[in-house]
N, C-alpha and C positions, 0 to 999 in steps of 0.2 A: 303872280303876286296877290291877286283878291281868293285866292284859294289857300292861300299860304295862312294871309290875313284873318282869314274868317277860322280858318281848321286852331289859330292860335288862341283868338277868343272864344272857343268853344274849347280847349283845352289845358292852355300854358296861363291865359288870365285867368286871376284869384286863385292858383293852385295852394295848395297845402297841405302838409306829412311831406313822408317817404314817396316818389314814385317812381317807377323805372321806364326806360325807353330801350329802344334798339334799332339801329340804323342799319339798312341796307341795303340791295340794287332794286330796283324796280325794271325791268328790260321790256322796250318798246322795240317791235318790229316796225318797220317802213319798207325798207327798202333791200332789194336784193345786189344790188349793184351801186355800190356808194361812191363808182365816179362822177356820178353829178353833184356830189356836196362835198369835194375838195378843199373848196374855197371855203367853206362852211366853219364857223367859229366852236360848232358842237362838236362833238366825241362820237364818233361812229365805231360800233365796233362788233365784231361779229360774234354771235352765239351759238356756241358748238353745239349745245344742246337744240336746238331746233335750226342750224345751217343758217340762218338769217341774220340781214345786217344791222342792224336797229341802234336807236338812242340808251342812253342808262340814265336813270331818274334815282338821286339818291333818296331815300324814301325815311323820315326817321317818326315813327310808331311807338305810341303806348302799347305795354306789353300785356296790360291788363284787360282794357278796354278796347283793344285793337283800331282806336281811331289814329288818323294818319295825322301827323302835327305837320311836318312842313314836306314838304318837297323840291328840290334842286337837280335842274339840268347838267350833268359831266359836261367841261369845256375842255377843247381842245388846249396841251400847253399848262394846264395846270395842274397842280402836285393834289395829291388826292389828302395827304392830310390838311393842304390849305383850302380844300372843299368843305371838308369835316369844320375844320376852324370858324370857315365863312359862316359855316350854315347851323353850328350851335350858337356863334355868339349873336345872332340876329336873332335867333328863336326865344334865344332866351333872356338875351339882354337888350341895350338901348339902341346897341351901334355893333359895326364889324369889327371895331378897332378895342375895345375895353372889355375885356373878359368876364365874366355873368357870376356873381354867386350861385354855384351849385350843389350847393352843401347837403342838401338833401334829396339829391338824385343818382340814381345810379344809371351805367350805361351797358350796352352789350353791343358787340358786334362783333362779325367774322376779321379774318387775319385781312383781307382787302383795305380795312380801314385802319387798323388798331397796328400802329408801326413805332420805332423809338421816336420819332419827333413826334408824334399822334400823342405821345407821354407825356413830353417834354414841352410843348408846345399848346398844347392843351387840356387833359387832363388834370395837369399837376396847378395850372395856372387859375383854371378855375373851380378845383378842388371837391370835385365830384368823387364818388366813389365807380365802379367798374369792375367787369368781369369779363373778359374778350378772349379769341383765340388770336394767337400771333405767328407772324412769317419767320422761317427762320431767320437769323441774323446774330452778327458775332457780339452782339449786346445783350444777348439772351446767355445764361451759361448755360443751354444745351445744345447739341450738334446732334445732329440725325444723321445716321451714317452706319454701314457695316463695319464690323470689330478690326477690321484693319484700317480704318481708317486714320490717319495720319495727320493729326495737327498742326501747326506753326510753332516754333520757339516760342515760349508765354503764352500760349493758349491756354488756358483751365479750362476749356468750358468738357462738361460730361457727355461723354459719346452715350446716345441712346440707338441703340438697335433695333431695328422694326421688327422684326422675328423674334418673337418669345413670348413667354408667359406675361399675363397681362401683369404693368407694374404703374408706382406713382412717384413720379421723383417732384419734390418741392426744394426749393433754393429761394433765399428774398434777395434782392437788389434794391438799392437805394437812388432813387429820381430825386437831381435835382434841378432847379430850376427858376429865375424871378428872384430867387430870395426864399423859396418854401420848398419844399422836402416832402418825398412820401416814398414810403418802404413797400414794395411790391412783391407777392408770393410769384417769381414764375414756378410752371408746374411743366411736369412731361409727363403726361398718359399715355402708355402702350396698351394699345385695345385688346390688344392678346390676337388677332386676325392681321396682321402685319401694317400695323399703322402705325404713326407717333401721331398723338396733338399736343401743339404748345399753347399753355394757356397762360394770362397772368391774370391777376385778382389782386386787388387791394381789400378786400372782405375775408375770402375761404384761403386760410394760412396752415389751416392741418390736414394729417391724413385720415380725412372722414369720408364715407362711404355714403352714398344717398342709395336708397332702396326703392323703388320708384314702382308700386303696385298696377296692376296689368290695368285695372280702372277704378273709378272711385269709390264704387263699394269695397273692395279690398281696402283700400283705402281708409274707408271711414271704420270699416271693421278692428281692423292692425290698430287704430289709433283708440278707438274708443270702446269696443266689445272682443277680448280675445278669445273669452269662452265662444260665442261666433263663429267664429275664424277656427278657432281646432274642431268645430262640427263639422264647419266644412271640410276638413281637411280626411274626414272620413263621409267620404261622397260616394250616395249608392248612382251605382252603375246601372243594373237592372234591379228590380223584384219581381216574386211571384203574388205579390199581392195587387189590392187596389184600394183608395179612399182614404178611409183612416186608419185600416187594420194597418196597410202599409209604414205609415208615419208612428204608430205606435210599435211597430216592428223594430221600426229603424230607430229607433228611440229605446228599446231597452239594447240593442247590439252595440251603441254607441254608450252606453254605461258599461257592456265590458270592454270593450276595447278600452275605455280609462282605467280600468281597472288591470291592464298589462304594466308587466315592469317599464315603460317606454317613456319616450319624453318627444314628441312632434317635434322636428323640426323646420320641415316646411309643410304645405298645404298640399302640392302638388309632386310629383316626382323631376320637376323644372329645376332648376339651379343647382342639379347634383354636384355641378363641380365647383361650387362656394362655397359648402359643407362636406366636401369626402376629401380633402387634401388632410394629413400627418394624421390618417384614420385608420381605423381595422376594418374594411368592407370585405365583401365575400372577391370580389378581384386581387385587392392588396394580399390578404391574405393568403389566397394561396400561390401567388410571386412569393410571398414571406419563407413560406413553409418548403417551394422547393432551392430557399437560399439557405435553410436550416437544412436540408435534405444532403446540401452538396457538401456541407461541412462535418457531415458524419454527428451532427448531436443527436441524430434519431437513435444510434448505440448508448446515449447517455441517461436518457433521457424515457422512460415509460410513452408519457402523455403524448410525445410526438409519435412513436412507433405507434400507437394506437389510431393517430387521428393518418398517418400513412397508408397504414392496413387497411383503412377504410376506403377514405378514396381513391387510391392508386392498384391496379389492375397487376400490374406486374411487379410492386413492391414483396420483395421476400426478406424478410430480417436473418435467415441464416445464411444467404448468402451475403448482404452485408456485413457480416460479423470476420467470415470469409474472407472478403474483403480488404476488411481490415487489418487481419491480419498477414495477410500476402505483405500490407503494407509496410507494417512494421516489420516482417523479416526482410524486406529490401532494404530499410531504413538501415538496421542492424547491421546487414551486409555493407552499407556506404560508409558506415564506420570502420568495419575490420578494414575494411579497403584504404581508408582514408589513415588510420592506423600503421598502415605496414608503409604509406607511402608516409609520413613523418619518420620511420626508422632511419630513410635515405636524406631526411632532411636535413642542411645543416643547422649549428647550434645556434638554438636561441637564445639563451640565457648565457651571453657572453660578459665579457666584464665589461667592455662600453654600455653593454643594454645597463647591467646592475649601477654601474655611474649614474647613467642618464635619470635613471627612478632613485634618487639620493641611497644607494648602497655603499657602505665605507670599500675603500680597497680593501682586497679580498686577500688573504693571508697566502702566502706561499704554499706550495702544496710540501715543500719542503721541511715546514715549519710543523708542519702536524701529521703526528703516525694516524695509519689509519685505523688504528684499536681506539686512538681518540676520537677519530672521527663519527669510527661507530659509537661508541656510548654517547655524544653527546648528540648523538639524532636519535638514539633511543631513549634520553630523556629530555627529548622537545618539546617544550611547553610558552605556552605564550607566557605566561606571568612568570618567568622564571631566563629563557633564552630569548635574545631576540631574534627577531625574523633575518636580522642579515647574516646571524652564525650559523641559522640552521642554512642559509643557501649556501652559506662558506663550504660546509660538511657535505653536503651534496655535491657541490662540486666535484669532492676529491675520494668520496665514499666509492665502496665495492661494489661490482655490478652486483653481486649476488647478495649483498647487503640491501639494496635498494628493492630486489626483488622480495626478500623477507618483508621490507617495510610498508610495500604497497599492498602484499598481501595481508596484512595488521593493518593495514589501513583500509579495509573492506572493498579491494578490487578483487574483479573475477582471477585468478591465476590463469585462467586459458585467454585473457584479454589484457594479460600486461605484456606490454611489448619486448621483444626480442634486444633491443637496442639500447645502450646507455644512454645514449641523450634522450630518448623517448622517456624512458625513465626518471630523470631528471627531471624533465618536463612536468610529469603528472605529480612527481612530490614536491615542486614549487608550486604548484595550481593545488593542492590539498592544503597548502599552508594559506595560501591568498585568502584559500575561502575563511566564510566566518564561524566560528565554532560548533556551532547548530547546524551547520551545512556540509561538513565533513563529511562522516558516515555516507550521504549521498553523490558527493561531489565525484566521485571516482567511477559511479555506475554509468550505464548507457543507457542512453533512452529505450528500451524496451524494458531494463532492470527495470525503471525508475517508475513504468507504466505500470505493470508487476508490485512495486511495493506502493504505489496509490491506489490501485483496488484490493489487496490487502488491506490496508490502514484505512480507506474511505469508505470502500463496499459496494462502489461504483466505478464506470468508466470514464478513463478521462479523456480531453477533448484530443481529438486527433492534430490539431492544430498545434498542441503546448511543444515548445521546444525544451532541453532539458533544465533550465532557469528556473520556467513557469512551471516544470512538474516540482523540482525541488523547493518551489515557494508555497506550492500545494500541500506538498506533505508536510510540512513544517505548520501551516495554517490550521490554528484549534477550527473545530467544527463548530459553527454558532448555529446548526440548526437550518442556514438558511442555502441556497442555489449559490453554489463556487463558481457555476459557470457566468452569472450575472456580474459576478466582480471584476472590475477592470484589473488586464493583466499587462503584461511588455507587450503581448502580441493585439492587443485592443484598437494601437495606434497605426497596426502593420495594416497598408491599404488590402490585405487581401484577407482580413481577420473579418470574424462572422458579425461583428457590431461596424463595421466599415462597410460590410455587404446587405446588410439589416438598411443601414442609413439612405444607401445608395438606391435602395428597393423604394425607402419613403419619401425622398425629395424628386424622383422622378416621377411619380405618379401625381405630382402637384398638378402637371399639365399634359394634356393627352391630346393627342393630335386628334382633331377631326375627323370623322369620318367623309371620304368625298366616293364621287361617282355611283358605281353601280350600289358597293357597300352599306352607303349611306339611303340608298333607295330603296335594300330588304329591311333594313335596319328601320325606317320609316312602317313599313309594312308590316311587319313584325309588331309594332306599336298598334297600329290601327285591327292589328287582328286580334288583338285582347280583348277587346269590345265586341267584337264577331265572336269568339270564343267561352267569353260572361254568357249571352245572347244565349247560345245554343245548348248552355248545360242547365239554364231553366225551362228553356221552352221543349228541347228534344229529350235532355236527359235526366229528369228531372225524377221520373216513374223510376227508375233505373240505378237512381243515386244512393250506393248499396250502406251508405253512412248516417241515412236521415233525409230531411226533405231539405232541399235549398228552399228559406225562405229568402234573400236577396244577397247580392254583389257589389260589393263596394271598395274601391280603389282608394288609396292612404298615401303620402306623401311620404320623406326619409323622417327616419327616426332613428333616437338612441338609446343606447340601455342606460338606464335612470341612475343607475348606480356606477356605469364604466362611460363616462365621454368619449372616450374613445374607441367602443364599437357601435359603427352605423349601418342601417341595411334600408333597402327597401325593396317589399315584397310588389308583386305585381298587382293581386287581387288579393281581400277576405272573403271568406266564401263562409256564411250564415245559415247555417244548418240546425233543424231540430229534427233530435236523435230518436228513438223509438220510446222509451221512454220519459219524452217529450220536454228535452232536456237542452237547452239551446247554447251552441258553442261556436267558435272562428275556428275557421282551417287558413290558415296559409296556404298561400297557391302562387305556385311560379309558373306561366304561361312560355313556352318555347316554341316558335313559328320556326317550319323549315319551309321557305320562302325556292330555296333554288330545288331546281327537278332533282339535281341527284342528292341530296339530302329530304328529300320528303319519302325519295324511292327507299334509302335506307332506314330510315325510320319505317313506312312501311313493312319493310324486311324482318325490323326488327320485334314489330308487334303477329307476326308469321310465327317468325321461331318464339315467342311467348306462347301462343297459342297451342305450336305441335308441341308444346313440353309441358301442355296443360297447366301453364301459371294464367291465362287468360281465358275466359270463357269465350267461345264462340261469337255469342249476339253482345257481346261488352266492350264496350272500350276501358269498363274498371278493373283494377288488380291491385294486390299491398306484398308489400316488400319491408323489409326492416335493415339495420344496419349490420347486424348478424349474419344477414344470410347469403350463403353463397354464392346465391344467383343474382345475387344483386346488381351487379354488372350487365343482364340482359334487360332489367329495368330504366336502368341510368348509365350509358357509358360512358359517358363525358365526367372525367376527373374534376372538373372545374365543376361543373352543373351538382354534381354532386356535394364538393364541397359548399356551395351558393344554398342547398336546401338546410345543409347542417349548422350553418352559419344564419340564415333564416329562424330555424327551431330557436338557436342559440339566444339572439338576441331577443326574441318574444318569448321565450320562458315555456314553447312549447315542446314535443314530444313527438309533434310529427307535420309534416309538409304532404302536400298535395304539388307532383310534379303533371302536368300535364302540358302533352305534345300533342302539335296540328299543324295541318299543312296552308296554301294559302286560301283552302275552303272551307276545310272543317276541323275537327278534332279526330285526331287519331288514338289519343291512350291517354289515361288519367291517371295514374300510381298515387296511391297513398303508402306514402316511407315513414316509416317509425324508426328510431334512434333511441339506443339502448342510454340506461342512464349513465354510464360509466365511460361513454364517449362523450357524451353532453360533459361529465366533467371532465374528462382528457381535453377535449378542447378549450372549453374557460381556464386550464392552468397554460395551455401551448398560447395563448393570448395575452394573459398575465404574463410572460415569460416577454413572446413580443412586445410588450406596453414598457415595462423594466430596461429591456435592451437597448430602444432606438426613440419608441413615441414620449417616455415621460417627461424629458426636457419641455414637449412643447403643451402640457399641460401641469405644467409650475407656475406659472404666473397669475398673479390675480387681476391686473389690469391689462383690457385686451387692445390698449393703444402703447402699450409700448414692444421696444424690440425683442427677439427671440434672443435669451441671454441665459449662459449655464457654464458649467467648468471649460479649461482650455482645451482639455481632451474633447468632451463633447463639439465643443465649438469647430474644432479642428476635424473633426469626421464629416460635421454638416459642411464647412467649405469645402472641405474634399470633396464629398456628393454634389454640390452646386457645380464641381468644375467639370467630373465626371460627364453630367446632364448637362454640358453647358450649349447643346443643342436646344435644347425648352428650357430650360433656368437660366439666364443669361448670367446674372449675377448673382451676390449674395443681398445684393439691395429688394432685387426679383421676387426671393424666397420671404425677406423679411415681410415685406406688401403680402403674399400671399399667408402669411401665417395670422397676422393681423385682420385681415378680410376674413380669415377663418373663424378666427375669435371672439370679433362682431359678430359675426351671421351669427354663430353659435351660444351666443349670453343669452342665458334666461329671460329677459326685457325685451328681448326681440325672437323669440318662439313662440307660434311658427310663425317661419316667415308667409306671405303669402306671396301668388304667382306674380310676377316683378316683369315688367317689361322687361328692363334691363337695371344694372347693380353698376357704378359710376361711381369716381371722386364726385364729392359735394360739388366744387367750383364747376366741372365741365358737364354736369348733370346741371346744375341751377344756368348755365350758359345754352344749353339745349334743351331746354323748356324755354326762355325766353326769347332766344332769337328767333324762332318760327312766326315772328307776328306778321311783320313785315311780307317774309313770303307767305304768308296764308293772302294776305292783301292783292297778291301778286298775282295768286291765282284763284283767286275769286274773279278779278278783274278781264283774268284772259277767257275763265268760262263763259261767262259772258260780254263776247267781244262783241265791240260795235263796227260794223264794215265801214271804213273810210272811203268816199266816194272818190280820191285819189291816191294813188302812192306816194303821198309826198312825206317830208314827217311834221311841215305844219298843221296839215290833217291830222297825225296822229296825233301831234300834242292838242287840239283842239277837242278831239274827240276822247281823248285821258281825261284832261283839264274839266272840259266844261259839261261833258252828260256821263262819265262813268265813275269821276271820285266824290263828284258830290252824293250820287247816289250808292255809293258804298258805306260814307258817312252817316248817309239816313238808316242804311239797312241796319251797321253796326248800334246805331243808337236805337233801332227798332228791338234790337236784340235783348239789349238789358232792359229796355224796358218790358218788355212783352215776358220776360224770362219767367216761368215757374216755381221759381224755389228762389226762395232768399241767396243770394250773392255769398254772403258768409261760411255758407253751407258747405262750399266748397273748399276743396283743402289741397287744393292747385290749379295755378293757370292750365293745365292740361285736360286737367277733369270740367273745367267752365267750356274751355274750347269743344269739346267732342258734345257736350249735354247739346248747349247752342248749337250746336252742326244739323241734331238731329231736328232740330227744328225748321221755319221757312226757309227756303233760300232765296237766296239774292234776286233773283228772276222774279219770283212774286213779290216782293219790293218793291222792282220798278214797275211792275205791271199794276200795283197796285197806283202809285203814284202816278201814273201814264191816267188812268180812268178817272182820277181825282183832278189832274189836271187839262181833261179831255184832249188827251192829243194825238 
């Protein structure tokens, strides 16, 4: 009670403004065996985390100043929000029983405290504001649950699934209560690592991102110097310099690097997967290219056979051509076949059918010679006959009359059928068609393939059925890509703008890497810096390019002109040339971490060697995209493409591939790319951006949803259900396109390195709860030994020698602090500054000599 008192007048009297608190457990060990306090009116209860049986002390804390306002013993028997009740209206008001003006404070707490009566009962009543996490309950509309989970008749509430792509679902509910009312955002955050939190918030009601920098200089930089912040973002690793020449060095290489076509995105290579979802990176990419591979555009299409040739080892274009035409003579064959087995068919075109589609009764065959018959199917004309006389005459026409007519009517003679009724058939289906479609409608799909490279001058997609070839050759040529225009087959789930789609909503989220994988993969990171290290200091004499004057590592970027292509390279590498003429190399660093890929890399710098592409005493060599050998440089299809994609998006002409093991460097290639690949690519990109990514860079406001035609819309749900292993929903994708959007606006490039990336509400909830237990464990570090096991010992010894002096040490803090309070531009960044400061131990120890004891 006199601790309560005193912590009140040093805190809650005379207060004024805004301020927050947070309430939560404070845990007291005592005792291992809690059958001696049975009888006992307190709350014993064990704590998993250290096996011990101990008291809970509710603890509620300024979040600012980390001083402790009141404290309250758990009693056995009573409800935990009628603790919370107890122990704000005392703190704050006159009595237990009349609820406190709280109008300008806000609260936090974990789901322990914050329950629907916790709402209902006290928040709404004393009209506070808050921002908590909560337990689940069927008051909430969310349910946490796997996708079969199974509701109650009248359940609405939204199943969230803990496995999947990190997402933010917001819903308000309306509290009522007393006579006063308050609208509540609940939220469900799926952390993306298979959790849900439920939070509600009376404050954070949108889907807003907090960006939370790794520490306060980031911090102050992002907020108030961004030229800063993108220097940093090219950070030299090593140099060969020292003093000032170094910092003058680094100071003209970082005026060209602004001078590349680029645009920083972040500072660091950290938060790749904020910024690389509905992108062109050197991975998507080439998933991209071999879903264009499969569907045979590389026959259509120059710019992709080119960029194939290049990276692909066993790509041969005449045998795909080959290929393709096996195909279509099989295609052709399923028609003759399919042909002869309609000769056996019975008749379609009966006089029920001709009823059922409003055709008049059909004249007796009696009633008309068939000399009439023939003349007047030889002058059938829409504006003159109508369509039900000419199927009358058909009816009753000669077989060898119909044969004359389909032949005038531009079918092959060696593919009109044997058979009257077939016959029949195909001179009703010539009349259906629409006038401009005649001449084609008769042919077969190889015909039809055959008069669109004729007429076009190109090849068409191997996909068009014969609709889509007949809407082709009827379509004037405007000059631009037939194959970007949506067709019938666009919507068909196995069409290449459905395989395109599926390629980019699945790469939103990418599994983890765990175990061993995630441990080269670690390694491989840390040997880039082992790798920088040793090509200034060993190879430095040696470096057949010019002299390395420094190494410095850059964060993701994009091309300033395309949003939508991102790369990031591993190192620059700062070179002046003979000349004395100073330029950036791109350099992609590759560790072969496991024995039998270091051994075949070794292998592979062998056969360079006896084939005299590599010197003896050098780990250097140059290659180009040209040349044939290029394959014994680089033979990884992917790595390759990742250097050309590199070039691409820096505006440059050549890459530095360089490979090592987990000691040293083994081989350094410098690759050159001819110019006419550099443009085959930027059009096979453009081509991708058109087909699947432009939908998601239309819009100009990046809080709202991802919205475009129903076809489009309909391919993206398609792919959400596809992926619905990592994209749970289409709610999933929308969160992730929006996060994309923010990261990526101008006003916020670059980012800097972020602890972590959060909704507002459970980011501003996890900076403030931590006060309490930082309280918690200050306290246990320095524990005072109870001379018995009892817990009025312990509370004696909480109570009366270890929160007072927690109080003095916190209040020692801001006073003694350094830097103006203002300075700071979060309780996070106050917290860590003051850490580094005294500790609590020299507090008391100071107070102990002051008070000689």
């Amino acid at each position: 009670f006199f601790f309560n008192e005193m912590s009140k007048s040093l805190v809650v009297t005379g207060r004024r403004g805004r301020q927050t608190y947070t309430v939560d457990d404070d845990k007291i060990h005592c005792e291992v065996n809690p059958s001696k306090h049975q009888d006992s009116t307190l709350k014993f209860i064990k704590h998993h985390a250290d096996n011990r049986i101990g008291l809970v002390l509710d603890t509620l804390v300024t979040t600012a100043a980390f001083l402790i306002v009141t404290i309250q013993i758990q009693i056995k028997g009573l409800k935990q929000q009628d603790a919370l009740k107890n122990q704000l209206y005392t703190t704050f008001g006159s009595n237990a029983l009349t609820p406190p003006n709280l109008q300008n404070i806000e609260f936090h707490g974990d789901r322990g405290y914050f329950s629907e009566q916790a709402f209902l009962c006290i928040l709404l009543l004393c009209g506070c504001m808050f921002t908590c996490t909560c337990p689940q309950g069927n008051w909430l509309p969310f349910a946490i649950g796997k996708p079969d989970l199974v509701l109650r008749d009248g359940d609405t509430r939204t199943i969230i699934q803990p496995q999947g792509a990190m997402t933010h679902e917001i819903r308000e509910k309306t509290f009522e209560a007393g006579g006063n009312a308050i609208t509540v955002a609940c939220q469900a955050y799926r952390t993306g690592t298979g959790k849900v939190v439920l939070l509600c918030s009376s404050q954070h009601r949108k889907h807003q991102f907090d960006f939370v920098p790794l520490n306060d200089t980031y911090t102050r930089l992002w907020h108030k110097d961004r030229d800063a912040l993108k220097k940093r973002g090219f950070l030299m690793d090593c140099s060969a310099a020292a003093g000032l020449e170094r910092t003058f060095s680094h100071d003209d290489y970082y005026t060209q690097f602004q001078d590349l076509p680029i645009v920083q995105l972040t500072v660091s290579q950290g938060h790749w997967h904020i910024v690389r979802p509905f992108s062109c990176t050197s991975t998507s990419s080439h998933a991209l290219i071999k879903a264009l591979l499969r569907h045979g555009l590389d026959l259509e299409h120059d710019y992709i056979r080119k960029v194939l040739e290049f990276m692909c080892q066993k790509y041969n274009y005449e045998d795909r051509v080959q290929e393709q035409t096996r195909r279509e003579q099989e295609e052709e064959a399923a028609e003759q076949e399919a042909d002869e087995e309609a000769m056996q068919a019975p008749e379609l075109y009966n006089d029920d059918y001709l009823r059922e589609h409003g055709v008049p009764e059909l004249v007796e065959q009696s009633e008309r010679t068939p000399l009439e018959a023939r003349l007047s199917l030889l002058e059938y004309n829409d504006e003159f006959t109508p369509k039900e006389e000419f199927i009358d005459n058909i009816k009753i026409a000669e077989d060898a009359f119909l044969f004359e007519f389909l032949k005038a009517a531009g079918m092959n003679p060696q593919k009109i059928p044997k058979g009257t009724q077939p016959k029949i058939d195909r001179c009703i289906k010539w009349a259906d068609a629409a006038k401009e479609q005649r001449p084609y409608v008769l042919l077969t799909i190889s015909e039809l393939k055959t008069v669109y490279r004729e007429k076009k001058n190109r090849a068409p997609r191997s996909i068009w059925k014969a609709p889509d070839l007949i809407t082709e050759i009827l379509r004037e040529d405007d000059g631009n890509d037939t194959s970007t225009r949506p067709t019938v087959s666009a919507q068909d789930p196995s069409s290449v703008e459905q395989k395109l789609m599926n390629i980019v909503v699945r790469s939103i989220s990418l599994k983890p890497l765990e175990g061993e994988a995630k441990q080269h993969c670690d390694k491989g990171h840390l040997m880039e810096s082992v790798y920088s290290k040793e090509l200034i200091e060993e190879h430095n004499d040696s470096f057949p390019w010019g002299k390395i004057d420094e190494i410095c590592s850059v964060g993701i970027v994009q091309k300033i002109d395309k949003p939508h292509v991102k790369a990031s390279v591993d190192r620059l590498i700062c070179v002046t040339d003979a000349e004395n003429r100073s330029q950036l190399f791109l350099t992609e660093y590759k560790a072969r971490i496991k024995p039998l890929q270091a051994q075949k890399e070794r292998d592979r710098v062998e056969d360079l060697r006896a084939n005299a592409l590599m010197e003896e005493d050098s780990i250097f060599c140059e290659s180009s995209s040209t040349d044939p050998n290029r394959f014994l440089y680089i033979a990884s299809e992917e790595e390759l493409l990742q250097a050309l994609h590199h070039a691409y998006t820096y505006e440059k002409t050549s890459v530095l591939h360089t490979v090592g093991n987990a000691k040293s460097l083994l081989s350094c290639t410098k690759f050159e790319f001819d110019p006419d690949l550099l443009d085959a690519y930027a059009k096979l990109l453009d081509f991708i951006y058109r087909k699947c990514l432009k939908p998601f860079y239309a819009a100009d406001d990046e809080h709202v949803d991802l919205k475009d035609s129903d076809e489009v819309m309909a391919r993206v749900e398609h792919a959400v259900k596809v992926n619905k292993d990592r994209i749970v929903d289409m709610k999933t994708l929308q969160h992730q396109y929006k996060l994309m959007r923010v990261a990526s606006k101008p006003s916020n490039q670059p980012l800097p390195p972020c602890k972590y990336v959060r909704p507002t509400a459970y980011s501003w909830w996890n900076v403030m709860k931590p006060g309490s237990d930082q309280a918690t464990q200050m306290l246990w570090e320095n524990n005072f030994v109870s001379p018995r096991p009892h817990p009025n010992c312990a509370l004696i010894k909480r109570f009366f020698l270890m929160l007072p002096f927690y109080q003095i040490h916190r209040l020692s803090q801001m006073a003694t602090c350094s830097r103006p309070l203002d300075e700071f531009y979060s309780c996070q960044a106050f917290r860590k500054y003051i850490a580094q400061g005294k500790p609590m131990w020299y507090t008391i120890r100071c107070i102990e000599d002051d008070l000689h004891w």
